[in-house]
N, C-alpha and C positions, 0 to 999 in steps of 0.2 A: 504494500500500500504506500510505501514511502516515496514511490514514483508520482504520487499525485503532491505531493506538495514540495514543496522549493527547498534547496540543499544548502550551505552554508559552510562551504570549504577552507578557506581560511581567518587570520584572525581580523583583517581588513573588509571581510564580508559580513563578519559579526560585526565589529565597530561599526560599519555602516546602515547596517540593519540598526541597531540599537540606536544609534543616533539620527536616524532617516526614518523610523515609524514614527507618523503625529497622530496625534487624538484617537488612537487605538492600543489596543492591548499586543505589546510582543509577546510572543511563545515560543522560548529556544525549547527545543527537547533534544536535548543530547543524552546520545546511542551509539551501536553499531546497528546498521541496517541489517546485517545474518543474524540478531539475537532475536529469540522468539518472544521476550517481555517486551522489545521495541517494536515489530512488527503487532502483535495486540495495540500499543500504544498506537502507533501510526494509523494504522484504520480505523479508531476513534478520532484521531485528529481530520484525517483526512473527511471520513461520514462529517465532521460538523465544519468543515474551514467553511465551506460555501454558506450555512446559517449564518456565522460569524464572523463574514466578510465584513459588516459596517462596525464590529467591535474589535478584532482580532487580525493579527497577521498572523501565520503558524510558519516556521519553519524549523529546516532538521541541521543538525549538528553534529558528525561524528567527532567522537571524544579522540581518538589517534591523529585527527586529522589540526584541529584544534588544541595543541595541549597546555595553551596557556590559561583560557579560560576554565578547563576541564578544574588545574589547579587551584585557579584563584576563585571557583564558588565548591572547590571539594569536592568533586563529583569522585566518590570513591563506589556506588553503586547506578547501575544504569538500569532500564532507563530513568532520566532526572529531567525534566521541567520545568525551566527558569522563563519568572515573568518579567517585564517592566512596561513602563509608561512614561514617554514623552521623555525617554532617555533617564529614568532612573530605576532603579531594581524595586519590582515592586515585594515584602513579604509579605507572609500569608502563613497565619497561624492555625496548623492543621492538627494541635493538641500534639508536639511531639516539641523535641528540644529544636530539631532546625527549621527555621523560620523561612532560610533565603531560597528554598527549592522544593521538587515535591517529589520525594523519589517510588519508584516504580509507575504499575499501569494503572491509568483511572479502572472503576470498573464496568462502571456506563456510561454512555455518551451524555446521557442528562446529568452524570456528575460533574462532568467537563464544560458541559456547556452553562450552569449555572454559576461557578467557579469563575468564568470568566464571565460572567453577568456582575458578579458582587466584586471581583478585580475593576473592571470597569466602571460600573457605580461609584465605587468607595475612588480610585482615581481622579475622577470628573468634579469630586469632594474634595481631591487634595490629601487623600489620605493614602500614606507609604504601609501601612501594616494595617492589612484585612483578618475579620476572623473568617474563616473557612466555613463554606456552608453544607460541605460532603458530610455525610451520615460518616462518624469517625471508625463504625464497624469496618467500609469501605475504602478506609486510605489505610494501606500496604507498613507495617510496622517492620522495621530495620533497626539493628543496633549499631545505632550511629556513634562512631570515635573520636573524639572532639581532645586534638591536641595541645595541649594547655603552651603558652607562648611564656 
């Protein structure tokens, strides 16, 4: 499914993306396109990009390809989900310790799609950290390592 929606091969293609999406929702998902939790992910992206055309850009990200980004938001499990708006990172607090991304696969396309309804909303308010509106049975728990600096 990842053929339907737009690639993002280096870190000049991300920096532009993030900085050249206005008054919509960006959506990196960074992956490998052979992993089967990214492939799930991607044909929920793909079923809603065309709904979410006047709210959302979506595009993909391979993490080998990309590995500056990969580092500097942690992407230590794939796939992962990074938002923003009007060029800043938007988070989204999904009751888990990281705030900045969302890792694994939505589990419905209506969780995906009201996520970035209340991204968007909460946004157009000026607000950088959303509460999550996914039923929390539904968002994928991972024990995440968080190295103390």
């Amino acid at each position: 499914m990842s053929l339907f929606l737009p690639k993002l091969s280096s870190k000049e293609e991300v920096d532009g993306a993030i900085k050249g999406v206005a008054e919509k929702v960006l959506v990196l998902r960074f992956g490998r396109d052979e992993d089967s939790s990214c492939l799930q992910l991607d044909e929920i992206l793909s079923k809603t990009a065309h709904n979410l055309s006047n709210m959302a850009s979506i595009y993909i990200v391979d993490v080998d390809k990309v590995p500056v980004y990969t580092r500097y938001f942690d992407i230590s499990y794939i796939p992962s989900t990074v938002f923003f708006f009007n060029g800043q990172h938007m988070k989204v607090d999904y009751g888990s310790p990281d705030h900045t991304k969302f890792v694994g696969s939505f589990k419905t396309k209506e969780d995906f799609l009201d996520l970035i309804e209340v991204i968007y909303r909460g946004a157009m308010r000026g607000k950088m950290m959303i509460k999550s509106p996914i039923d929390p049975q539904n968002i994928p728990k991972f024990d995440l390592l968080y190295h103390g600096i």
